[in-house]
C-alpha positions as CSV (number, residue, x, y, z in Angstrom):
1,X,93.8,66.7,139.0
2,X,93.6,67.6,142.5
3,X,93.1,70.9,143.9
4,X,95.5,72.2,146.5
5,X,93.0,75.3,147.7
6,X,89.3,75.0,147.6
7,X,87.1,75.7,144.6
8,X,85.8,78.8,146.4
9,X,89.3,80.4,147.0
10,X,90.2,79.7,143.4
11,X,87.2,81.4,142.3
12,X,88.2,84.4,144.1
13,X,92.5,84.4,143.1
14,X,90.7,84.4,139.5
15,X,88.0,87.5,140.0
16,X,90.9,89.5,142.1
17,X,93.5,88.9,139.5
18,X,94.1,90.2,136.4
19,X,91.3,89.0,133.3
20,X,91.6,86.6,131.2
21,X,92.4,87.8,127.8
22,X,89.0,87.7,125.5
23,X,91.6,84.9,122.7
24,X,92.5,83.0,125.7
25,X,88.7,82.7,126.7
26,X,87.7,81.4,123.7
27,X,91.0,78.6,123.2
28,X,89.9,77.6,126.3
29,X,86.7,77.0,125.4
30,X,87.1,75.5,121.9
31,X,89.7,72.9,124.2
32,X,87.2,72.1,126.3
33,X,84.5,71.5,123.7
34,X,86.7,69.9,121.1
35,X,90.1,68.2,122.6
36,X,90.9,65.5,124.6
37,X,92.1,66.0,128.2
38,X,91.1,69.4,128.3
39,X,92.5,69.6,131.9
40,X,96.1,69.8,130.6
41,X,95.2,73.5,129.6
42,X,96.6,75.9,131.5
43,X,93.7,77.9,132.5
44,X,93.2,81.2,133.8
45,X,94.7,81.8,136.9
46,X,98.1,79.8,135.8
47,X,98.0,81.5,132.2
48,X,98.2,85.3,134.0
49,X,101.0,83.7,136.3
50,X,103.3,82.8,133.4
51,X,102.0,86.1,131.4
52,X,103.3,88.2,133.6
53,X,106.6,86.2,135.2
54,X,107.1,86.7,131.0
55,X,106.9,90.4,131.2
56,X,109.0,90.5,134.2
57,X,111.8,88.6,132.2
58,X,111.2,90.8,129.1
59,X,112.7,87.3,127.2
60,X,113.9,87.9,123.6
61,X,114.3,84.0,123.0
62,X,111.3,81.8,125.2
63,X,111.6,77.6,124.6
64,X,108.2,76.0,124.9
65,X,108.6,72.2,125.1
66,X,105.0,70.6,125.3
67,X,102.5,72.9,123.5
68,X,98.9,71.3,123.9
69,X,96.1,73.5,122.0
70,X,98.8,76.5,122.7
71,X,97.4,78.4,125.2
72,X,100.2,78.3,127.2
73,X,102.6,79.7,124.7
74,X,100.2,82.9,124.3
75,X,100.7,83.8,127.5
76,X,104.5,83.3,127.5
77,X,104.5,85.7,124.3
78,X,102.9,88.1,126.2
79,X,106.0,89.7,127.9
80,X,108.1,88.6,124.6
81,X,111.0,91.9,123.4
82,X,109.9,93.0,119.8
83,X,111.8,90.8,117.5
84,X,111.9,88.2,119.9
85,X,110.8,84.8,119.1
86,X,108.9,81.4,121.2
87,X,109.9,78.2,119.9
88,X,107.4,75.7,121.2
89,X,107.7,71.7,120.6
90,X,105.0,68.9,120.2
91,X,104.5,65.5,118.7
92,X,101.4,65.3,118.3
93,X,100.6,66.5,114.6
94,X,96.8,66.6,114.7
95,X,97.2,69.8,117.0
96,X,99.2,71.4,115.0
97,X,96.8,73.4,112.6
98,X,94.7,74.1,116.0
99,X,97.3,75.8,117.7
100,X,98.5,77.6,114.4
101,X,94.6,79.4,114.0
102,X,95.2,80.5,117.5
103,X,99.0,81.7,117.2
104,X,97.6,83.7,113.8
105,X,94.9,85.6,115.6
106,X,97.2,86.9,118.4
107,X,99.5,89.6,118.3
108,X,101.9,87.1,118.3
109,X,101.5,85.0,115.6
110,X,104.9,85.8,113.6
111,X,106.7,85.4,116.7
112,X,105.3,82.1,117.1
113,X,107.2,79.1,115.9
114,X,106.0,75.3,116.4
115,X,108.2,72.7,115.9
116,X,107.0,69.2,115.4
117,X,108.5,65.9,116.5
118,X,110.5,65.0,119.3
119,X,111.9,67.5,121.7
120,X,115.0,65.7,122.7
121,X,116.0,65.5,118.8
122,X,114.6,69.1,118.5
123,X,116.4,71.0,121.2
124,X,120.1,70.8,120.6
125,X,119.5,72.2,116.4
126,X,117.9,75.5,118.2
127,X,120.7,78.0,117.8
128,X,119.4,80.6,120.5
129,X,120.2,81.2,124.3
130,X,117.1,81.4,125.7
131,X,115.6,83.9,128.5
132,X,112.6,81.7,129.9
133,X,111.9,78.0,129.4
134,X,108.9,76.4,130.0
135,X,108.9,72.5,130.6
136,X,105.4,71.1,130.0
137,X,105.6,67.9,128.6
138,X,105.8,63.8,129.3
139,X,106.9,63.7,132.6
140,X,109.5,60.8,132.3
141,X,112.0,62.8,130.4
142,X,112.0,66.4,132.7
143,X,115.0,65.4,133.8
144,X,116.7,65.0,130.5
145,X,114.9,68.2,128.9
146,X,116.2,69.9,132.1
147,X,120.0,68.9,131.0
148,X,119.3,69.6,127.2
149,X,118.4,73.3,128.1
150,X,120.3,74.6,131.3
151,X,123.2,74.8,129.4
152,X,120.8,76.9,126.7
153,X,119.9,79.6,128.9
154,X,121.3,82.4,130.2
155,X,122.5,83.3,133.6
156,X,119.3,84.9,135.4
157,X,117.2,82.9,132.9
158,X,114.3,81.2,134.2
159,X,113.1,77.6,133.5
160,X,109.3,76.8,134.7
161,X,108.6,73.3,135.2
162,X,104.4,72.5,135.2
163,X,102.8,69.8,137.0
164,X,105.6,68.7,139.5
165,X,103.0,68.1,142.6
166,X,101.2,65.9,140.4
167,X,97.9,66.0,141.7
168,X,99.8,65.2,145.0
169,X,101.1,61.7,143.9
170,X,104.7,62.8,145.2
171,X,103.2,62.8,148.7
172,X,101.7,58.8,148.4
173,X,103.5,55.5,148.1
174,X,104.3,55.2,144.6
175,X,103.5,51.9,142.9
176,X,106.0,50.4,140.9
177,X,104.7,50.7,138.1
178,X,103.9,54.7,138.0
179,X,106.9,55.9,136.0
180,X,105.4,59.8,135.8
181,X,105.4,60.1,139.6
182,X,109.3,58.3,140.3
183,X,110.4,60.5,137.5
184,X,108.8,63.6,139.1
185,X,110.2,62.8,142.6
186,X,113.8,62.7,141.0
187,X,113.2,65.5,139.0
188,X,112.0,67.7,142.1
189,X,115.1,66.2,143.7
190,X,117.7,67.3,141.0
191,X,116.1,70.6,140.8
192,X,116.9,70.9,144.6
193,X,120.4,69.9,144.3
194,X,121.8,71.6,141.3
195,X,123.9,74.6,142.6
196,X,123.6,76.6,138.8
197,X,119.9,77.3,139.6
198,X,117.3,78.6,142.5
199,X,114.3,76.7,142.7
200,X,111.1,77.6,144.2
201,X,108.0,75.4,143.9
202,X,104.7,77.8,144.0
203,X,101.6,75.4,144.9
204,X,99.6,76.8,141.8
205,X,97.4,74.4,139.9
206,X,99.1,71.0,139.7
207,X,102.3,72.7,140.9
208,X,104.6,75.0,139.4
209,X,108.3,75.2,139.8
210,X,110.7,78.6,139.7
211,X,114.5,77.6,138.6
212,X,116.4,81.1,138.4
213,X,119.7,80.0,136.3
214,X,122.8,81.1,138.7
């Protein structure tokens, strides 16, 4: 994954922003000792950003799709109304019980609800209009995951969409045979185009878009 700043200048965003929470230290750690592509973990500086653009929403209903070792979705939780619930998605089974110890030892863990299997399948049974969606997942289907829910959140909803710079690949000639990046580059492009939403794309970690539902 490419940087965007320098190493240094990250160092300092992290010291000069708000601490990493003491659970979140040691999920990241534990990914990074015991997981495979540890880089997809959200880290510190990107976990405080969703944290708080969560507690500026206040959501009551928060759509995860793409949960990794769930660090992500403890941040999310953080700015969750009480009574509220996150409803994160994954496929992959053998992360399941991971991400469960860690949901269980928050504050959050009742408010925490995984979902296993495919996310297109998953999405339209969720009977809730969501406040903030967070798309994190295989690249290829943003697009379709990005019809599946506008229609699912409210208006002044947010959807975040992780990873859309893609370690700059969307500035390079893309081979034919890189689906992630095409699908990226059309995905970036509907985002623009789509008069329901805002979009802002903030140049934090591998790239993080802002879609503000009209």
């Amino acid at each position: 994954m490419s940087h965007f700043i320098s190493e240094r200048l990250e160092q300092y965003l992290e010291a000069h922003s708000e601490n990493e929470p003491e659970l979140l230290q040691l999920l990241n750690r534990e990914t990074h000792q015991k997981i495979l592509q540890p880089r997809m973990l959200s880290g510190h500086y990107q976990g405080r950003v969703l944290g708080l653009i969560s507690k500026l929403v206040n959501p009551k209903y928060i759509l995860e799709i793409g949960t990794y070792t769930g660090y992500s979705a403890l941040c999310l939780a953080e700015g969750l109304q009480k009574g509220g619930s996150l409803h994160t998605i994954d496929n992959n089974e053998e992360l399941f019980d991971f991400q469960r110890k860690y949901f269980d030892i928050s504050d959050y863990g009742k408010q925490i609800h995984q979902h296993l299997g495919n996310a297109l399948e998953i999405i339209p049974t969720l009977p809730f209009v969501f406040d903030l969606v967070f798309i994190d997942a295989d690249k290829e289907n943003y697009a379709r995951y990005f019809h599946l829910v506008i229609e699912k959140v409210r208006p002044g909803g947010l959807i975040l969409s992780d990873n859309v710079l893609w370690s700059g690949k969307i500035l390079e000639v893309v081979k034919d045979s890189d689906r992630s990046t095409k699908a990226l580059l059309e995905y970036n492009q509907l985002l623009k185009n789509d008069n329901r939403i805002e979009t802002i794309i903030l140049p934090i970690r591998d790239g993080l878009t802002v879609s503000r539902k009209r």
